[in-house]
N, C-alpha and C positions, 0 to 999 in steps of 0.2 A: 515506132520510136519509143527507146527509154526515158526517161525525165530523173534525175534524183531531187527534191525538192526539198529543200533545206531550208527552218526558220527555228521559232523557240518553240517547238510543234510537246503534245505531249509532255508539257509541265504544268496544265490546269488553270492555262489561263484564257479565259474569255474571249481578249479580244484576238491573241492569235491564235487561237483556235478556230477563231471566225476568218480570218485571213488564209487559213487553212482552208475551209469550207468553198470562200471563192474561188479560190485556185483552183480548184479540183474541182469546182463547178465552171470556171471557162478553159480551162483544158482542151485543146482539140482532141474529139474521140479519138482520133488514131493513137493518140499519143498515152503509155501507160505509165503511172506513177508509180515512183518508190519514194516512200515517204523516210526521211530519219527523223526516229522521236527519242521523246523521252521518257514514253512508257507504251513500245512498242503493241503490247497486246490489245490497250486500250485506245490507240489508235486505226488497227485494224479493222476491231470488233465496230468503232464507231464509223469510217468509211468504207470500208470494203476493200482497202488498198495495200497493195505490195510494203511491206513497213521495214525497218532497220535501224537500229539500237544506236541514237548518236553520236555515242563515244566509244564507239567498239572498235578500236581503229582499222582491225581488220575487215569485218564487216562494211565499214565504210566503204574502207578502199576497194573489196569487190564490187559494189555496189557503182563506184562510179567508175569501173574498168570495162563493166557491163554497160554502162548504159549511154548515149548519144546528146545526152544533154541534161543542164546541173543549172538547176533555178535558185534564187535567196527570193522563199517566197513572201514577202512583205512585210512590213515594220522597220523599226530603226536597228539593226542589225549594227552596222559600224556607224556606233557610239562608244565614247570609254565615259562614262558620265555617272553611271552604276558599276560596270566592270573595266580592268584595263584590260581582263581576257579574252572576253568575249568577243572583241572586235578581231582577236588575231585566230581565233577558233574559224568564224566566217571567211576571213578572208585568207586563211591558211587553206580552208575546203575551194573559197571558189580558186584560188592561184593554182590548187592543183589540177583541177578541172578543168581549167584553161592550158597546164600542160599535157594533160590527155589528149588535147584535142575536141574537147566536148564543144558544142553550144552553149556556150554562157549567158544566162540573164538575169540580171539582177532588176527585181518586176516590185515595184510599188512601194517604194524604198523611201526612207525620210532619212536622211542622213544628219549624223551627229547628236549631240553635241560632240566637236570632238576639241577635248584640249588642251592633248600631248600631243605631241610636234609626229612622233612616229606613228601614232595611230591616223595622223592627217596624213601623212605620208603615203603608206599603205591602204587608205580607203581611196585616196587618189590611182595607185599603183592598179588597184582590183577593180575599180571603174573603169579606168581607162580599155583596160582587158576585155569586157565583156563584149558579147555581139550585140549585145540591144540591152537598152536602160529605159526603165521607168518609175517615174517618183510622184510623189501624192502631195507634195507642194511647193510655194515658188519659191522657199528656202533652199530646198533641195536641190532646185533646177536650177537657182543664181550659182549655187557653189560649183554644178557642172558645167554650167557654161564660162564660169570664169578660167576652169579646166579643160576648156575645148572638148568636152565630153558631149556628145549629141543623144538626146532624152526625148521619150514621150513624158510631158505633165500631165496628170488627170486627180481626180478624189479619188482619196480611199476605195480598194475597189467595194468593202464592206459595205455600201453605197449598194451596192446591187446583190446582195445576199441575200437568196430567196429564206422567207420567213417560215418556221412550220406553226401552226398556228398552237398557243399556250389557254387552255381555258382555267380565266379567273371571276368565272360569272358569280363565285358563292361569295366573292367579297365586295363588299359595299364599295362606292362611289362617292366620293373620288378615292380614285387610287392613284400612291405617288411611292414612286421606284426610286432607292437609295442606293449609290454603289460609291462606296468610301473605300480607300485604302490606306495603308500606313506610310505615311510619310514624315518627316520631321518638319512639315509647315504645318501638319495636322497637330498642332500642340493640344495636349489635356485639354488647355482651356478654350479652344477652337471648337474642337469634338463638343465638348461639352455643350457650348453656345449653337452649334449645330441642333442637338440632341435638344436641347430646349426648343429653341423655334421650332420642333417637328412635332413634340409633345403640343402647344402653342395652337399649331397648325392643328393638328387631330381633335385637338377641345375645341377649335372651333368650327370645324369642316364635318367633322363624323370622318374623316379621311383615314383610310387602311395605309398601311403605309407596308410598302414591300421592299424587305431589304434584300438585294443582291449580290452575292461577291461575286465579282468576276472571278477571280481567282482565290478560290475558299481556303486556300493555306496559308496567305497573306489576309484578305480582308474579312475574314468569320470572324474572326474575334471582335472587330469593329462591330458589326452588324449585331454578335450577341447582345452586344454591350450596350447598344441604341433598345433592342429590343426589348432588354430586361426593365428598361425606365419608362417606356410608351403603355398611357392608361388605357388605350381604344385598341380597334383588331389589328395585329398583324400578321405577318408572314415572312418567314426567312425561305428564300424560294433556290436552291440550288438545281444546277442545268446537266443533260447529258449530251445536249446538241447543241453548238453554238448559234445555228438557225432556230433554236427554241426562246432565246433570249432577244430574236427581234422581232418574235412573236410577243413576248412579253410585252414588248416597249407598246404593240398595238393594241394593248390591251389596258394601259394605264393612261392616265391624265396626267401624270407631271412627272419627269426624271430630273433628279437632282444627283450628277454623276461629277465625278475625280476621274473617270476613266474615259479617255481619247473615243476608244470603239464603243462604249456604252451613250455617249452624247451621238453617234456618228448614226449609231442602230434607231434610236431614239428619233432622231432629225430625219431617219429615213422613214420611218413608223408614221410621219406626223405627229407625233406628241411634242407638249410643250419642254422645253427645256431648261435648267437649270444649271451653268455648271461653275467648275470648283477648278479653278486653272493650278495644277504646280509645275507646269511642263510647255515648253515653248510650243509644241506642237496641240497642245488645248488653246491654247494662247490664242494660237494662227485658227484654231479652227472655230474660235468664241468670234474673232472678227467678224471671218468670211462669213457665216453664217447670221452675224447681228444676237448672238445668245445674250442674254440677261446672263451676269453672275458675279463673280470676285475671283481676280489672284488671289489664292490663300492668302497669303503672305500678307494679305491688305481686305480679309475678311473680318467686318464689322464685329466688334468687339458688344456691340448689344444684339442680346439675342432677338428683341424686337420688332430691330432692324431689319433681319432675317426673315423674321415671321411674315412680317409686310412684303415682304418682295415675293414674298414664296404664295401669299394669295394674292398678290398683283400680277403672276406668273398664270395662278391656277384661275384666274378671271380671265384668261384672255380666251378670245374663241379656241384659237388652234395653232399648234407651232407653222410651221412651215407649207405653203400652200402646194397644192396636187399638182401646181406645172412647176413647182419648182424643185419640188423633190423629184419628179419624172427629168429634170435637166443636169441635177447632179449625178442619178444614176446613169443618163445618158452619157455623158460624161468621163463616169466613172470605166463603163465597156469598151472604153480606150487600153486599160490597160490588157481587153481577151482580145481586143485586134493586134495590140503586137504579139501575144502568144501565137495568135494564128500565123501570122505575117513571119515570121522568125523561126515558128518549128512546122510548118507545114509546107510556106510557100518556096 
């Protein structure tokens, strides 16, 4: 069996890149992937897999003429919240997919925000379509069930991403992971009160502090700009395996992340957590999981404040305990039994 597998694959970002990883790591062997990126070479180079240029339209469309089955492999895909195109880009591939006659699945999906009337429309229309749906939480799953739409729920499947391990033994202890990005809650003077409490932190910890962009075309510029003002060691650590980044996480004492898959890699690692909500789906995952942190939007205006939390964080034993993270990743291997169940059985 062919698969086309379809996400925001190959534009340098972390956490779907990681989403990428596990797909292709529960994959039934029978089954071979064609991936579409958006920088097909280095997509390749880094799985080994069948690749095709996202917006080629031709390309595309041999790609799924050829092949038996057309995945949207995870994340929030149809959302118009950041783009109003992007939602009709997915669901223009999978409506066609679904006229080919392909297998359709739309596998580990957070749906929305959505809040044009047409783009609610058509993510209804594309759901309903598919042969099997799975979503990563019960947002996702009230909106399909109010949709008559039948779902596996499960976590993020990132949850079960095998780790390649990161050695960061030549820098001191404690080590605390930053992963910042640009957003319009991150105001100047946020950033900044951030960047204090870190400096704060490091004068009184000896703490290395290791900045991370998920996605270095977006977040390096933060990360420079923290770095440039911190008096103690650090390191600006860029990735070429997304599995290397949750090697990372088991290798530091505290992440203080903005980013959904960096809290996710993190909580799976056992490390403590820290996070930085701008996003419904941080929000929902700060919950379920009991994380210390702040809505942006409602981050302490004294840096502090910050400071204090951040070694009230770095004192505790341990984030999340070894049966608990082994039940979320349990959990999460819901979403390779319906890959089995669907393109095997």
């Amino acid at each position: 069996m062919r698969a086309v597998l379809c996400g925001y694959y190959g534009q340098g970002n972390g956490g779907d890149e990681a989403l990428l990883a596990t797909l292709l790591q529960m994959l039934p062997p029978s089954v071979t992937p064609v991936v579409l990126s958006g920088n097909p070479q280095e997509t390749h180079d880094r799985y080994g897999v069948e690749v095709c240029p996202r917006k080629r339209t031709g390309a595309v469309l041999k790609a799924l003429r050829q092949a038996d089955a057309f995945i949207w492999g995870g994340g929030s895909l149809m959302q118009d919240a950041t783009s109003a195109m992007s939602p009709l880009y997915y669901a223009g591939l999978m409506g066609l997919a679904q006229r080919l006659g392909l297998v359709t699945i739309a596998w580990a999906q957070g749906i929305g925000p959505l809040e044009r009337s047409l783009t609610r429309w058509l993510t209804h229309q594309t759901f309903a379509g598919c042969t099997a749906v799975s979503v990563r939480d019960a947002a996702s799953a009230k909106l399909l069930q109010d949709w008559r739409i039948p779902c596996t729920v499960a976590p993020d499947p990132v949850w079960a991403l095998q780790a390649v391990p990161m050695d960061l033994s030549d820098l001191p202890r404690p080590r605390i992971a930053v992963s910042l990005r640009p957003q319009r809650s991150l105001t100047p003077g946020r950033l900044q009160g951030l960047t204090q409490a870190l400096i704060a932190v490091q004068r009184e910890t000896g703490a290395t502090i290791v900045l991370v962009p998920f996605q270095p075309i977006q977040d390096q510029a933060i990360a420079v700009q923290i770095q440039a003002q911190l008096p103690g060691m650090s390191r600006l650590i860029t990735w070429d395996d997304p599995r290397q980044l949750v090697g990372l996480f088991q290798a530091v004492d505290l992440a203080m992340s903005m980013r959904f898959h960096g809290l996710v890699m993190a909580a799976a690692a056992g490390c403590r957590c820290l996070a930085l909500s701008y996003d419904p789906k941080v929000s929902q995952l700060m919950q379920a999981l009991s994380l210390p942190g702040w809505e942006l939007d409602q981050l302490p205006e004294s840096s502090e404040v910050i400071r204090d939390r951040c070694l009230a964080v770095l004192a505790q034993e341990s984030g999340l305990d070894t049966a608990a993270i082994q039940a979320w990743r349990d959990r999460a291997l819901l979403h390779e039994k319906l890959l089995a169940v669907t393109l095997v059985d």
